[in-house]
C-alpha positions as CSV (number, residue, x, y, z in Angstrom):
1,X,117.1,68.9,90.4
2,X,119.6,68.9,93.7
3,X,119.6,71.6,95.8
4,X,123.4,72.6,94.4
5,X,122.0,73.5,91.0
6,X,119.0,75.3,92.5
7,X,121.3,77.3,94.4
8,X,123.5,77.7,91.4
9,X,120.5,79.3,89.4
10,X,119.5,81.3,92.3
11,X,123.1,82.9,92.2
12,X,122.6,83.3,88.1
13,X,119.4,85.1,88.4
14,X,120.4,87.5,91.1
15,X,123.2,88.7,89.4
16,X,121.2,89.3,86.2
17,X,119.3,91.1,88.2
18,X,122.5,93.4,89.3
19,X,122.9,93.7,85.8
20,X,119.0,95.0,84.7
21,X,118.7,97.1,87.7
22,X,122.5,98.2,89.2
23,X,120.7,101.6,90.9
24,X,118.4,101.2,93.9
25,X,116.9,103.5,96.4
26,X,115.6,102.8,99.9
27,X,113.4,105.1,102.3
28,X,113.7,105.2,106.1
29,X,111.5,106.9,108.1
30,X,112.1,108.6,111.3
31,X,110.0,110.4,114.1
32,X,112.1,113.9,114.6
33,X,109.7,115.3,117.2
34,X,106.9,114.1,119.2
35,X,104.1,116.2,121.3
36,X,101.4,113.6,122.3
37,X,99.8,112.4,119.9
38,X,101.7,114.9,117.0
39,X,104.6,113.0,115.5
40,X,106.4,114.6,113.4
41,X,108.4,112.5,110.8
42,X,110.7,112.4,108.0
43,X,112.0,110.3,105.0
44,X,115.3,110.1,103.9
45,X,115.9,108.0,100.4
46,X,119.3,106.2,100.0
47,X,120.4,105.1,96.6
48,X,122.7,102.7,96.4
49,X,124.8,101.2,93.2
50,X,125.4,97.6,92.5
51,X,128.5,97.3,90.4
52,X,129.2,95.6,87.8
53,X,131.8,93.3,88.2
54,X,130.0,92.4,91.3
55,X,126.9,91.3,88.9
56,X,129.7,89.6,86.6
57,X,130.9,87.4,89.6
58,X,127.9,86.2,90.6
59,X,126.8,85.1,87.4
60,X,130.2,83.2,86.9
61,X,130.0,81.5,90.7
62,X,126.0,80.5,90.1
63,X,127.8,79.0,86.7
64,X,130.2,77.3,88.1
65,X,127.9,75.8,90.8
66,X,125.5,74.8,88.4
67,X,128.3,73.0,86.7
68,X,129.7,71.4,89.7
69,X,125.8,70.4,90.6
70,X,125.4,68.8,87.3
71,X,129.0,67.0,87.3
72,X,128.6,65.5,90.6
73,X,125.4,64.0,89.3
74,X,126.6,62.0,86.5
């Protein structure tokens, strides 16, 4: 397969991925005080939302891509 179709599946699959799992959390960790060797730290989790029609347009540009992959090589 070219690298345009590859890239169009690639596209596919992540946004079916937005669409299986569209709520996502991340944890950062920070040092809030330090006295020689005592750190102390915290963790802060972040969710964050992939929407939907975000997940739709992806799937319909790796489509299209795919198409335009497999046209040009015919």
């Amino acid at each position: 397969m070219n690298r345009m179709v590859m890239s169009g599946v690639t596209i596919v699959l992540l946004g079916l991925l937005g669409f299986a799992i569209p709520i996502f959390t991340t944890q950062k960790t920070e040092d809030v005080a330090r006295v020689g060797d005592l750190r102390l730290q915290t963790t802060e989790s972040t969710a964050h939302t992939v929407p939907p029609l975000l997940s739709a347009g992806a799937v319909l540009l790796g489509l299209l891509v795919v198409g335009a992959g497999l046209y040009k090589r015919v």
